[in-house]
C-alpha positions as a Python dict, from the first residue, in 0.01 Angstrom:
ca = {
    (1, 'X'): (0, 0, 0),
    (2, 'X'): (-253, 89, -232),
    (3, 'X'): (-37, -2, -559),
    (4, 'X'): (-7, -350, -397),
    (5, 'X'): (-397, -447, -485),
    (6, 'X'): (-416, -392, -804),
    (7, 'X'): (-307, -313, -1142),
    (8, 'X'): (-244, -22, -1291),
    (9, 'X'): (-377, -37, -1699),
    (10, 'X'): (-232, 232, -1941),
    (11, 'X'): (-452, 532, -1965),
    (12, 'X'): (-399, 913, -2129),
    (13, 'X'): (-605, 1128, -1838),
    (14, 'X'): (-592, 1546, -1837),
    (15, 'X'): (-375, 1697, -1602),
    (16, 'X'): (-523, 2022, -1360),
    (17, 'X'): (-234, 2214, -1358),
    (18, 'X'): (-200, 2498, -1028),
    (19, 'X'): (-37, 2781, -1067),
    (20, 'X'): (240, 2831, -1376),
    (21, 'X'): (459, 2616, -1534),
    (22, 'X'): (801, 2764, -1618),
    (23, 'X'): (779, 2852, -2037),
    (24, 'X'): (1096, 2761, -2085),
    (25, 'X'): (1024, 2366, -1931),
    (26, 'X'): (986, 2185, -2263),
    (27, 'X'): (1067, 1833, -2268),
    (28, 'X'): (948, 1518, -2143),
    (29, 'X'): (988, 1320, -1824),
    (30, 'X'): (992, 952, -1866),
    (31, 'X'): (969, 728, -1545),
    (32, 'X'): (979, 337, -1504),
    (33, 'X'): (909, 99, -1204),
    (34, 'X'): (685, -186, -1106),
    (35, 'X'): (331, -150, -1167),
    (36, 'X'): (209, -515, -1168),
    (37, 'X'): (202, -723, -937),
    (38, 'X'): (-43, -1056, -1026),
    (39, 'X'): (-106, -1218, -1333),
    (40, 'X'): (-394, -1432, -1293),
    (41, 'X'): (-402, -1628, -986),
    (42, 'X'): (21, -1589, -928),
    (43, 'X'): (157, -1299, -804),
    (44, 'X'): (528, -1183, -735),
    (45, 'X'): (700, -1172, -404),
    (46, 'X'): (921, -870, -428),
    (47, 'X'): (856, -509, -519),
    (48, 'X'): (1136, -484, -736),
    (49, 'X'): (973, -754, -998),
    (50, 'X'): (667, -607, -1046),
    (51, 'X'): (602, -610, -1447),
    (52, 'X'): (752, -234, -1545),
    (53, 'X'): (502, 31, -1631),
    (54, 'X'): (647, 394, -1778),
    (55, 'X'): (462, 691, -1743),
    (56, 'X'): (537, 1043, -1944),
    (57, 'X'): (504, 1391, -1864),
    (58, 'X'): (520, 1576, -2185),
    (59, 'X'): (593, 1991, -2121),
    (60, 'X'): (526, 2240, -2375),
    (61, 'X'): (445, 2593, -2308),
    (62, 'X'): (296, 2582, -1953),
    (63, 'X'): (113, 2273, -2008),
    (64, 'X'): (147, 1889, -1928),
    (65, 'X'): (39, 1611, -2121),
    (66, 'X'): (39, 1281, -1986),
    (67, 'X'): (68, 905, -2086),
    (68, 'X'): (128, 551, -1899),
    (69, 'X'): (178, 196, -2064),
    (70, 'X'): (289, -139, -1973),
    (71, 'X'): (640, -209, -2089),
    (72, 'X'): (511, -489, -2369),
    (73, 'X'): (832, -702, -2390),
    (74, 'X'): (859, -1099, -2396),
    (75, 'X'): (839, -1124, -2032),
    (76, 'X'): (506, -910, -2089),
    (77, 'X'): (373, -1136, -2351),
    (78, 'X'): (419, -1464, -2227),
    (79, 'X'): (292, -1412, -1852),
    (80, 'X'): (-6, -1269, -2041),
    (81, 'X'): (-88, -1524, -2317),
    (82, 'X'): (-9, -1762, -2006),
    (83, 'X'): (-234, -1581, -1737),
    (84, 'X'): (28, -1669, -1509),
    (85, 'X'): (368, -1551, -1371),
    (86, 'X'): (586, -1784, -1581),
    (87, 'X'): (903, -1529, -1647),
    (88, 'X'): (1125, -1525, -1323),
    (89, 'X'): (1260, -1229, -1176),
    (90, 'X'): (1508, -1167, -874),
    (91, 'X'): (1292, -1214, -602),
    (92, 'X'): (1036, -1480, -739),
    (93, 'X'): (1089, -1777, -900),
    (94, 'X'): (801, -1892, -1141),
    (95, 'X'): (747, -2285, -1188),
    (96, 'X'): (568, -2490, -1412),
    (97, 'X'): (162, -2501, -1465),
    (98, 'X'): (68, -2846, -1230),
    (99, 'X'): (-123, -2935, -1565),
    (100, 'X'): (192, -2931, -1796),
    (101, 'X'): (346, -3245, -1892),
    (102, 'X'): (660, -3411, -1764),
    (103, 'X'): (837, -3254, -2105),
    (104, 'X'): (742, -2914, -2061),
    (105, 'X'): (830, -2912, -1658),
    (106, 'X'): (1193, -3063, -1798),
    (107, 'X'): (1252, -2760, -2033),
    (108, 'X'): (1107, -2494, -1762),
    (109, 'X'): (1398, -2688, -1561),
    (110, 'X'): (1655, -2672, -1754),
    (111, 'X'): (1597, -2302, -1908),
    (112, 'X'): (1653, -2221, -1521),
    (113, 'X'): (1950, -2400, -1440),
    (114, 'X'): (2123, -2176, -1704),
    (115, 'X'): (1873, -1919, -1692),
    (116, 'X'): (1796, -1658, -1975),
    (117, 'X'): (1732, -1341, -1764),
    (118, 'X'): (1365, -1176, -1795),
    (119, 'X'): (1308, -880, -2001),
    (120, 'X'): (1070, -698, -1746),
    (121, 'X'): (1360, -373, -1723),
    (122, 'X'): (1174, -152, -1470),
    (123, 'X'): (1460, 17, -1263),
    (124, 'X'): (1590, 306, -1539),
    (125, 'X'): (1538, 462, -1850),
    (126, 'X'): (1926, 516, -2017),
    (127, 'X'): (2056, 672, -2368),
    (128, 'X'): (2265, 506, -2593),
    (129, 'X'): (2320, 758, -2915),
    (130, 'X'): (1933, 907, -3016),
    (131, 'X'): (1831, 580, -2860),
    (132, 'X'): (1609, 576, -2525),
    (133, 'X'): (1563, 201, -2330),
    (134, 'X'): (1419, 67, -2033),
    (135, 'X'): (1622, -98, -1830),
    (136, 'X'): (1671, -342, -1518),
    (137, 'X'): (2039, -485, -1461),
    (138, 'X'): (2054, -862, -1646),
    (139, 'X'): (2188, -862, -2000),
    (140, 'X'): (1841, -718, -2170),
    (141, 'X'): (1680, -363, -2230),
    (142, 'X'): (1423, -277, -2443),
    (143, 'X'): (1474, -5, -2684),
    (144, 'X'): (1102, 244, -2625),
    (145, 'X'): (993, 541, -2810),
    (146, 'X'): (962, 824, -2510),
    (147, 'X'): (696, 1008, -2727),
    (148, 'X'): (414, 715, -2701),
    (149, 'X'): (592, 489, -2436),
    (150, 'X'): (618, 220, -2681),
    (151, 'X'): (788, -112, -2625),
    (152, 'X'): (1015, -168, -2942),
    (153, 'X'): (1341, -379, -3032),
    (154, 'X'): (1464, -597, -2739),
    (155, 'X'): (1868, -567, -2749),
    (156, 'X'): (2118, -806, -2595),
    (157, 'X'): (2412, -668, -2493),
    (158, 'X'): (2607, -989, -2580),
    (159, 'X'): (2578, -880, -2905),
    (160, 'X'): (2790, -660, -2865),
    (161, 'X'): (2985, -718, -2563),
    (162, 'X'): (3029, -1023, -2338),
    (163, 'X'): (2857, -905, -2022),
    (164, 'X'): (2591, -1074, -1797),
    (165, 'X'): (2499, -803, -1611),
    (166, 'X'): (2503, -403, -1659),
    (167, 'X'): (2405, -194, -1409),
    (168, 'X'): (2089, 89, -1505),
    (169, 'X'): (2310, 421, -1440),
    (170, 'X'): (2496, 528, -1711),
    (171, 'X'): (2708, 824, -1766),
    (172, 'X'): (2675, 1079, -1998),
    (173, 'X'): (2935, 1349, -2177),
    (174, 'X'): (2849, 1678, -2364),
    (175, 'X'): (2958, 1498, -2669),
    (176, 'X'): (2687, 1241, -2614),
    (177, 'X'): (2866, 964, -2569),
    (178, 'X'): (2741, 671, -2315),
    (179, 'X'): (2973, 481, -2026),
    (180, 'X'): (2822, 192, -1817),
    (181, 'X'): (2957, -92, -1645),
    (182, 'X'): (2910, -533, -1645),
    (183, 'X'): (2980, -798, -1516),
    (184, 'X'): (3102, -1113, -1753),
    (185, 'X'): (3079, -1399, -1544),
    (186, 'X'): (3355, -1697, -1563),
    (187, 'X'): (3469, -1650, -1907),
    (188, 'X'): (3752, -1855, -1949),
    (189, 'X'): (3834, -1892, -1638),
    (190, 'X'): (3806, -1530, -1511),
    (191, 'X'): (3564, -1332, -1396),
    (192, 'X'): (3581, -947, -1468),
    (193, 'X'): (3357, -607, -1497),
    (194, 'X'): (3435, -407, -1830),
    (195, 'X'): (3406, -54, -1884),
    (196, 'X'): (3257, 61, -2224),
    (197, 'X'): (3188, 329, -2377),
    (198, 'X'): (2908, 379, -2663),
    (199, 'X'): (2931, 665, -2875),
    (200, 'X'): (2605, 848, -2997),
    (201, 'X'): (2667, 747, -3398),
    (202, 'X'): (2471, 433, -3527),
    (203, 'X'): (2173, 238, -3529),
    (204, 'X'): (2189, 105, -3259),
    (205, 'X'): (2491, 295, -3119),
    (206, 'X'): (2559, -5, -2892),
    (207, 'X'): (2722, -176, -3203),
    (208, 'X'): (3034, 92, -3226),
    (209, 'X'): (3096, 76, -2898),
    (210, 'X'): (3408, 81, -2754),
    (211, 'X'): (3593, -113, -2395),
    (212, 'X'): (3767, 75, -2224),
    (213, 'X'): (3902, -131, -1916),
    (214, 'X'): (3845, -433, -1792),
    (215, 'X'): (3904, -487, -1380),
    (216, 'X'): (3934, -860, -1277),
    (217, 'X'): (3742, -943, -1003),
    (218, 'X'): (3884, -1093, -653),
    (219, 'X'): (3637, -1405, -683),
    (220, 'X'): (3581, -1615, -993),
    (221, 'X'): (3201, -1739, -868),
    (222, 'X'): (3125, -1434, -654),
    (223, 'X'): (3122, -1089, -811),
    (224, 'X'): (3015, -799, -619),
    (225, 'X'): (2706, -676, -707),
    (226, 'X'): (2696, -306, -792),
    (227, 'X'): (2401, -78, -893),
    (228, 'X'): (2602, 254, -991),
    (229, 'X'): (2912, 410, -1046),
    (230, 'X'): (3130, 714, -1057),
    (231, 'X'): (3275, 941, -1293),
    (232, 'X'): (3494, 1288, -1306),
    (233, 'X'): (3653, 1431, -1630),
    (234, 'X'): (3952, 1204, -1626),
    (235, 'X'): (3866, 914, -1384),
    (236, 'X'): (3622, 619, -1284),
    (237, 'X'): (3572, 486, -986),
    (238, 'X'): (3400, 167, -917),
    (239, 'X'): (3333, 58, -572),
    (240, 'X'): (3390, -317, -559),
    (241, 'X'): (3136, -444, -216),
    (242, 'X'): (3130, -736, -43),
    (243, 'X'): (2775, -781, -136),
    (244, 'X'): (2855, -1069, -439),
    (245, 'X'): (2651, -1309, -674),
    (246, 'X'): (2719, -1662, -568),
    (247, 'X'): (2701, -1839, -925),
    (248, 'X'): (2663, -2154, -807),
    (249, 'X'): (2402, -2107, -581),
    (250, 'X'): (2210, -1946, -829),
    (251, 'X'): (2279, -2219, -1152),
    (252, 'X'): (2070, -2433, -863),
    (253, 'X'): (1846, -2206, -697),
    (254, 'X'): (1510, -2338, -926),
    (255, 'X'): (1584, -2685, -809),
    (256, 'X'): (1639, -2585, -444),
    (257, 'X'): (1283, -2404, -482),
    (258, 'X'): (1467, -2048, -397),
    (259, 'X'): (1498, -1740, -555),
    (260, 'X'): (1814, -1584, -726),
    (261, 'X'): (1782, -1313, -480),
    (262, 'X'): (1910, -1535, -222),
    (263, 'X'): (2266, -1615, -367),
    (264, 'X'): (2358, -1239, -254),
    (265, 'X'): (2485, -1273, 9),
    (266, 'X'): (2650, -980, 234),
    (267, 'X'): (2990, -1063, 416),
    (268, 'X'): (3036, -796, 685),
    (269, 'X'): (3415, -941, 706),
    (270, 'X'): (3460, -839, 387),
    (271, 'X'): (3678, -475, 308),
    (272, 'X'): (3511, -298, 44),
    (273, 'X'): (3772, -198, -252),
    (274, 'X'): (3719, 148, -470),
    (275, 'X'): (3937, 92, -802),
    (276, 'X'): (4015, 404, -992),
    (277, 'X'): (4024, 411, -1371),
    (278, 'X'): (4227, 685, -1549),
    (279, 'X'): (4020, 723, -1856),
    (280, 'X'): (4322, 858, -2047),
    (281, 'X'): (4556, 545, -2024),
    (282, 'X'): (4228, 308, -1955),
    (283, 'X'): (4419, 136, -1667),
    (284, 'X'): (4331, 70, -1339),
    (285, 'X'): (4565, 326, -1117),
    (286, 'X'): (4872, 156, -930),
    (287, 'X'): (4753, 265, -568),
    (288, 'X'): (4515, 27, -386),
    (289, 'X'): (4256, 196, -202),
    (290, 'X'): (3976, 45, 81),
    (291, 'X'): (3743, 81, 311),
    (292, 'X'): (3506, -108, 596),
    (293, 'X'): (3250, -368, 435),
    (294, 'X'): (2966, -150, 326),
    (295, 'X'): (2647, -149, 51),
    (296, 'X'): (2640, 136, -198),
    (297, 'X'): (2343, 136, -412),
    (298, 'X'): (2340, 503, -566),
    (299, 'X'): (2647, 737, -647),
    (300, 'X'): (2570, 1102, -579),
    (301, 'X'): (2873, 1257, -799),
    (302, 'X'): (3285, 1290, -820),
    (303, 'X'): (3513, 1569, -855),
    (304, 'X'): (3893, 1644, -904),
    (305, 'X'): (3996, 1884, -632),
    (306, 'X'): (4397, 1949, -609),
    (307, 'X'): (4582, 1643, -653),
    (308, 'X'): (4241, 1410, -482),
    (309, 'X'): (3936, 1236, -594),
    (310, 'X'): (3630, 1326, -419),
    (311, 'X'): (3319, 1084, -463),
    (312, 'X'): (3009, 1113, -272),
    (313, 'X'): (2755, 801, -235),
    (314, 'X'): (2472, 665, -13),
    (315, 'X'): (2589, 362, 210),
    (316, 'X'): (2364, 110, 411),
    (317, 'X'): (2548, -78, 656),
    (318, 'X'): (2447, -414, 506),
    (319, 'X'): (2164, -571, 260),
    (320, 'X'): (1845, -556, 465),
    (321, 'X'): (1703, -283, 247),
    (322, 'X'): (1647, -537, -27),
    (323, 'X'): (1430, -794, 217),
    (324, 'X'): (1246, -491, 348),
    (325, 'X'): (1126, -481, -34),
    (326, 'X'): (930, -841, -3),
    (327, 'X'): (565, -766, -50),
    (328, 'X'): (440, -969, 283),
    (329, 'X'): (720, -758, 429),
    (330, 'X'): (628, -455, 320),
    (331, 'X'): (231, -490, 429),
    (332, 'X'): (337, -629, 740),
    (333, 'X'): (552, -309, 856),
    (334, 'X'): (379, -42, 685),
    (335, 'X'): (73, 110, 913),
    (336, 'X'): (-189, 335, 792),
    (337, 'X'): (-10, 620, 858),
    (338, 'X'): (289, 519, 598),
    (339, 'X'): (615, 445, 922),
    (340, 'X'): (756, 143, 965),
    (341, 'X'): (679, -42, 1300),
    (342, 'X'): (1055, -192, 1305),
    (343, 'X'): (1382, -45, 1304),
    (344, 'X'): (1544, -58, 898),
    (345, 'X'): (1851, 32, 781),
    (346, 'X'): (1912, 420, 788),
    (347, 'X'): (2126, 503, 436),
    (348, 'X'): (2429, 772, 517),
    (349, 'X'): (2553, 1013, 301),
    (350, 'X'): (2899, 932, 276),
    (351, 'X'): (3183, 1123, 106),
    (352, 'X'): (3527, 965, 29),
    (353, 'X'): (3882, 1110, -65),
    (354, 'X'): (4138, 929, -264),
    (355, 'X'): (4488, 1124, -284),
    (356, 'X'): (4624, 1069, -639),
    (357, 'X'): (5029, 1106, -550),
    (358, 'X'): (5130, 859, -241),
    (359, 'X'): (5487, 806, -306),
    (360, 'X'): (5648, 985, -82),
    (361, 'X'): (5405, 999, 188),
    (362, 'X'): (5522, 813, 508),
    (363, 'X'): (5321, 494, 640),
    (364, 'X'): (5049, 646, 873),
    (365, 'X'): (4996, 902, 691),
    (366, 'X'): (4663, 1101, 637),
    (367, 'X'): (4714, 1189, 270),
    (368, 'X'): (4408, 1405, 244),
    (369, 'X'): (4513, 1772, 267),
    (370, 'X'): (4178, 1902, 161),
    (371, 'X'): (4044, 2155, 500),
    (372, 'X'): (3678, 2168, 416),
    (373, 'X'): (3656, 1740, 480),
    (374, 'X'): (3723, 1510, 742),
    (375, 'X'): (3766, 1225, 538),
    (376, 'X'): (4100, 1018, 551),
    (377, 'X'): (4340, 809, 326),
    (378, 'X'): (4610, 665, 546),
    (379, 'X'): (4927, 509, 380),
    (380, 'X'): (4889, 157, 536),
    (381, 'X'): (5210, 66, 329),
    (382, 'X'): (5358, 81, -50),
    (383, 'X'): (5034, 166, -291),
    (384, 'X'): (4778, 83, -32),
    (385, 'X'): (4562, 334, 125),
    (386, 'X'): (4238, 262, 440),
    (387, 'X'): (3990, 549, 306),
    (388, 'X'): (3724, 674, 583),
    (389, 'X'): (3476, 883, 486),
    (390, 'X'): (3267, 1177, 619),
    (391, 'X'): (2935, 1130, 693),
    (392, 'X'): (2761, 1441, 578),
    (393, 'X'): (2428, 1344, 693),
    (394, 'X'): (2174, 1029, 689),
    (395, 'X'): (1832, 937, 620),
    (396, 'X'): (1865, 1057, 289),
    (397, 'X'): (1852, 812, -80),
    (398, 'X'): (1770, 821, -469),
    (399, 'X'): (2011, 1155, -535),
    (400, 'X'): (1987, 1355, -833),
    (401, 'X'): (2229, 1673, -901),
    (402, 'X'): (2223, 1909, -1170),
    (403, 'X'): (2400, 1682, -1445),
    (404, 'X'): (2587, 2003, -1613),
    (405, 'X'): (2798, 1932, -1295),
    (406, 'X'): (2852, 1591, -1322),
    (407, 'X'): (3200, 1516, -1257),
    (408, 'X'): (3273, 1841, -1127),
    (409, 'X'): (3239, 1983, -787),
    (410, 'X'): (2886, 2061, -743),
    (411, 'X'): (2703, 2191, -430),
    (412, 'X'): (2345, 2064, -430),
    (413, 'X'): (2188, 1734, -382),
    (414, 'X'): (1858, 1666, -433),
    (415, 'X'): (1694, 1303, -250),
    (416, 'X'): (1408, 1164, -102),
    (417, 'X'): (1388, 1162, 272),
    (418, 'X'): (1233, 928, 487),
    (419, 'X'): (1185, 971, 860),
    (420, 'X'): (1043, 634, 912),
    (421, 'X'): (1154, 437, 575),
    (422, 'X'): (1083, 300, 365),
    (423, 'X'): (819, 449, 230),
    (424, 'X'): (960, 852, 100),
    (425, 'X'): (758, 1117, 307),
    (426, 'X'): (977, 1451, 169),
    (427, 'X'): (1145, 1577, -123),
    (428, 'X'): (1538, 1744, 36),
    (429, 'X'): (1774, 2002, -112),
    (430, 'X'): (2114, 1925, 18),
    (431, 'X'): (2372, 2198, 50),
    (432, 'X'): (2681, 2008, 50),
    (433, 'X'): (2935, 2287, 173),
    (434, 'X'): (2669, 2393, 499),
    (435, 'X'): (2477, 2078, 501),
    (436, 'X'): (2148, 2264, 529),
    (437, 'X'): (1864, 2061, 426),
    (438, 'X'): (1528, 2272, 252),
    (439, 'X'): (1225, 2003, 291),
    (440, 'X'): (908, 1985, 90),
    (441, 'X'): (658, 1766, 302),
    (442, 'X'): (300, 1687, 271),
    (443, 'X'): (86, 1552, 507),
    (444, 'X'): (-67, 1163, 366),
    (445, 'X'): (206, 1180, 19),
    (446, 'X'): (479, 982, -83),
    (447, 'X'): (700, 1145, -354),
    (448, 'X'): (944, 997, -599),
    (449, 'X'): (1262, 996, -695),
    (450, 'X'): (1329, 1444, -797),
    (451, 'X'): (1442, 1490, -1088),
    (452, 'X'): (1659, 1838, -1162),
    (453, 'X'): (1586, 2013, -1496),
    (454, 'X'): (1828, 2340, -1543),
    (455, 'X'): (1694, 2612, -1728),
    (456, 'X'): (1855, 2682, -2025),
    (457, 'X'): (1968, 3007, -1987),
    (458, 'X'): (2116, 2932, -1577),
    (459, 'X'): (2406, 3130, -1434),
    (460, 'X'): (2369, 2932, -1152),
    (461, 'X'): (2407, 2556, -1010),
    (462, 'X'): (2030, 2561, -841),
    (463, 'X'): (1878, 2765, -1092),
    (464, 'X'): (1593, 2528, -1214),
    (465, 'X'): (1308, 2331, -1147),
    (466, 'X'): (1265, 2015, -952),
    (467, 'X'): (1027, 1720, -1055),
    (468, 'X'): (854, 1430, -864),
    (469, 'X'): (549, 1271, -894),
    (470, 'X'): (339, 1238, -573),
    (471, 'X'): (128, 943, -429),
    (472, 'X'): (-211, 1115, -192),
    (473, 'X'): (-299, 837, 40),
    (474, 'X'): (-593, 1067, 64),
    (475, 'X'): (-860, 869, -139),
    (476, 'X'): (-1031, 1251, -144),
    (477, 'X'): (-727, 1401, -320),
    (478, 'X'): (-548, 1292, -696),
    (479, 'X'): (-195, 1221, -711),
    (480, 'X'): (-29, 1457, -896),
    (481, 'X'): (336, 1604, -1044),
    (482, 'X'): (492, 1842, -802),
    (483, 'X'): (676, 2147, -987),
    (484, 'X'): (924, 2275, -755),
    (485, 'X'): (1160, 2576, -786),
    (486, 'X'): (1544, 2450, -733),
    (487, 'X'): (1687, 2793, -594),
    (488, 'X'): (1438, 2872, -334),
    (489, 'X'): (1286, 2510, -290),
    (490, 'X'): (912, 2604, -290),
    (491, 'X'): (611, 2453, -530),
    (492, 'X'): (537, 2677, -827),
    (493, 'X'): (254, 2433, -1011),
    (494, 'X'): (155, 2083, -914),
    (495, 'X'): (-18, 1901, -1200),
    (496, 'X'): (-362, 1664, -1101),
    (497, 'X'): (-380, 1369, -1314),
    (498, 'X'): (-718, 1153, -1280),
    (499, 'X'): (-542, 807, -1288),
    (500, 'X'): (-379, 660, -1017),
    (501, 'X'): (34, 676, -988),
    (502, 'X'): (213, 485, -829),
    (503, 'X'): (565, 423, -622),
    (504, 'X'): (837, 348, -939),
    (505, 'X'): (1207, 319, -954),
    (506, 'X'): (1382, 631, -1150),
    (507, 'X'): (1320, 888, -1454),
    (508, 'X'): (1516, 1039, -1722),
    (509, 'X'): (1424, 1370, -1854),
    (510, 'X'): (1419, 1462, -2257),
    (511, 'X'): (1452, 1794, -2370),
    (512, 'X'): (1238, 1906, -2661),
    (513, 'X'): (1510, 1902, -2929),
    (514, 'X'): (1526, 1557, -2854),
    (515, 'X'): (1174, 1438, -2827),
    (516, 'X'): (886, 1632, -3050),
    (517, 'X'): (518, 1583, -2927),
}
C-alpha cells in the first residue's frame, strides 16, 4: 500500500480540473486520517494511529484550490523533537528510549498506567458553534482553522464535562446546535455515557454546553465501545454492543507490553441493547429493547414513521475489522491487484424498528405494523421487546446521506463498496425503498469516504453533487477529486492534484458563508 512507505509532507499543488464544476459548489471540503506512519527508526502498528494529516478542497466558481498539513498538536511535537514514536495510540504502545535513565523510564511508566490519551485526532472533523476540530475518540480535539489547515488550541473536554471518551460523529440541528456522546469511566462508583448538547454561542461553545441524559452502563469496568449514534427530531438512540473497554486490562496493558487495543474485547454471548432517549423529557424511554450480539461502527440515519422508530446502521458480525487494520496485516493480505487473499468480515446494512406504544400488545407479538419492512419487535414480556432487523443489502460501509434529511425519512445512501475489502474499489448510491445500487468504479482506484453536498436551491433529496477523493495505483496516472452528480450518479469534473493522496478516515464539508478563502 503505497501510503504505507512513506510520508506524506504538507504541500499546496494545482489542481487539472476535467470538465465543469457546478457554480453554485462554493465551500470547502476538509478531510482527516493517518498520513504517517514512522518517526525515525519507530513506526506504528495499526492504520488507525498513523499521525493525522488534513487535506482541503477549497471551491469557488468552478475552480479548486488545494492544501494538506500535518495536524501539529503535542503528540506531533514531541514524536518530532524526539525522532521517535513516544505518544501511544490504540494500536501501538510507545516505550522508553534504551538510553534514558531509570527516572525517566519510571515516569514513561507511570504516565501509562493512568494514561493521558494522545492528541493525534485523525478519524473526524466536527463543529461545535463557528468552531471546526479534528478529532479521534479519547478526551482531546484540536480546535483547526479549515481555511489554512492550521493546528490551534488543544481542548479537553473535562473542562467542561466529565467524559473519557467521545465518539467523532456528532449531530447537527438547523439552529446550529451540536449533540455527541461519552463515556465517563468509574466515577464514583458508576460508570455512565452522557448526552450533551453544545449550543453554537461562545468562545469556545463547548463551555455553555448543556447534558442532557445520562444512561448508566450495565458494567462498571467494561463499557461498550461505540463509534456513532442516532438521532430523529424527538429521539436518540444509542446502541449499547457487547464490544466493551476492559479498564483494568488497559490501567496494565504498558506493563504487560500490550496495546490498549487489546482490552476490547468482543463477547458474541452478549445481547446488544438500543436505549432510546426522548429528547423532550431527556429520559431514557420505559420499554427495553434488544437484539443478537453485533458491532455497529457507523449510523446511516433515523426517522419517526407512525407510532415507530426506524434507524438504519452498518453491522459486522464481530471485531475482526479492527485487526484487519494492523499494518503487517494489511501488507500481508493485500495483493497487487488491491483484494484480499482471506475471507474478512462482510458489513450488512441493517435496518431496525422500535414500536413506541407496547402496552397493550400481547406477549409474542410483532409490534411493527409498518408494510414496506420486514423488521420485527416482539413483546418478549412487560417493557421488553427482541428487535430483528432487515438486511437491506451488504458489502457496503462509511454512509453519508443528504444531512437536510437527517432525522427524517430519507431515501438515498451514499457508501463505499468493496468487493474484496478492505481496501474501497467503488463509490454506491443506495436507493433505500428499491434497493438499487448506481456504482462508480475505476479500474486500479481506491476512493474515499463520498461526501453529499445539496445544492442550494434543491427540490429534491438527490439533487447535488457527490465528493471523494481517489487513490490511482497507476504510478502513470495522479490521484485526483472525483465530482459526481447525485441524481443521475455519473462524473461531471474530476480534479488532478500533483501530490500524492492518500487512504484517510472522514470529511466535513464548509459552505462559503462559513469559511472565506
Amino acid at each position: 500500500l503505497r501510503t504505507f512507505w512513506g510520508d506524506l509532507w504538507a504541500k499546496v499543488p494545482k489542481f487539472y480540473v476535467s470538465r465543469c464544476i457546478p457554480e453554485w459548489l462554493k465551500g470547502t471540503l476538509v478531510r482527516i486520517g493517518p498520513g504517517m506512519f514512522t518517526v525515525g527508526d519507530t513506526a506504528y502498528n495499526h492504520w488507525f494511529d498513523g499521525m493525522a494529516l488534513m487535506h482541503s478542497f477549497a471551491f469557488r466558481g468552478g475552480d479548486v484550490m488545494y492544501r494538506s498539513r500535518y495536524l501539529r498538536g503535542d503528540t506531533y511535537t514531541a514524536n518530532m523533537e524526539a525522532n521517535r514514536i513516544v505518544v501511544s495510540e490504540m494500536g501501538t504502545m510507545a516505550y522508553p528510549d534504551p538510553s534514558k535513565n531509570i527516572f525517566s523510564k519510571a515516569i514513561t511508566f507511570l504516565s501509562h498506567t493512568i494514561p493521558d490519551f494522545t492528541d493525534n485526532c485523525g478519524n473526524n472533523i466536527i463543529r461545535y458553534g463557528e468552531d471546526y476540530y479534528a478529532t479521534s475518540e479519547t478526551n482531546y480535539i484540536r480546535k483547526i482553522d479549515p481555511e489554512t489547515l492550521e493546528t490551534q488550541d488543544k481542548v479537553d473536554y473535562q473542562k467542561y464535562l466529565a467524559v473519557n471518551l467521545v465518539t467523532s460523529h456528532p449531530h447537527y440541528d438547523k439552529e446550529g446546535n451540536s449533540y455527541n456522546i461519552g463515556t465517563k469511566i468509574a466515577e464514583k462508583g458508576k460508570t455512565k455515557y452522557t448526552i450533551f448538547k453544545v449550543p453554537p454561542i461562545g468562545t469556545p461553545a463547548l463551555k455553555n454546553l448543556e447534558v442532557l441524559c445520562s444512561v448508566p452502563c450495565r458494567s462498571l469496568l467494561t463499557p461498550s465501545y461505540y463509534h456513532s449514534f442516532g438521532m430523529t427530531d424527538n429521539y436518540i438512540i444509542f446502541i449499547e454492543q457487547p464490544l466493551k473497554l476492559d479498564i483494568l486490562k488497559m490501567a496494565t496493558a504498558y506493563m504487560r507490553h500490550t496495546n490498549w487495543a487489546s482490552c476490547l474485547k468482543y463477547n458474541p454471548e452478549d445481547d446488544t441493547l438500543i436505549h432510546l432517549i426522548d429528547r423532550k423529557t431527556q429520559k431514557p424511554v420505559e420499554t427495553r429493547y434488544y437484539t443478537d450480539a453485533m458491532v455497529v461502527y457507523h449510523h446511516v440515519n433515523a426517522f419517526e414513521e407512525d407510532g415507530h422508530i426506524v434507524f438504519d446502521i452498518i453491522a459486522y458480525d464481530d471485531n475482526s475489522l479492527y485487526d484487519l487494520f494492523y499494518l503487517n496485516s494489511l501488507r500481508q493480505e493485500i495483493n497487487e491487484s488491491g483484494s484480499s487473499k482471506k475471507s474478512i468480515p462482510i458489513p450488512k446494512y441493517k435496518r431496525f424498528v422500535l414500536p413506541l406504544q407496547i402496552d397493550k400488545a400481547s406477549v409474542g407479538e410483532d409490534l411493527v405494523k409498518l408494510k414496506y419492512t420486514t423488521a420485527t419487535a416482539v413483546k418478549e414480556k412487560e417493557k421488553l421487546l427482541l428487535c430483528q432487523p432487515e438486511i437491506l443489502c451488504e458489502g457496503l460501509d462509511l454512509p453519508r446521506i443528504n444531512y437536510n434529511f437527517n432525522g427524517k425519512k430519507q431515501k438515498y445512501v451514499y457508501l463505499t463498496c468493496s468487493e474484496k475489502p478492505p481496501v474501497p474499489t467503488k463509490v454506491t448510491k443506495f436507493d433505500t425503498e428499491t434497493k438499487k445500487m448506481v456504482h462508480w468504479e475505476e479500474q486500479g482506484c481506491w476512493p474515499s469516504e463520498p461526501v453529499f453536498v445539496a445544492n442550494p436551491n434543491a427540490t429534491e433529496e438527490d439533487d447535488g453533487v457527490v465528493l471523494a477523493t481517489v487513490i490511482s495505483m497507476d504510478s502513470q496516472k495522479s490521484d485526483f477529486l472525483l465530482v459526481l452528480e447525485a441524481k443521475t450518479f455519473t462524473e461531471i469534473a474530476r480534479a488532478s492534484v500533483n501530490a500524492q493522496l492518500h487512504m484517510d478516515m472522514h470529511g466535513y464539508f464548509i459552505f462559503q458563508d462559513r469559511v472565506q478563502v
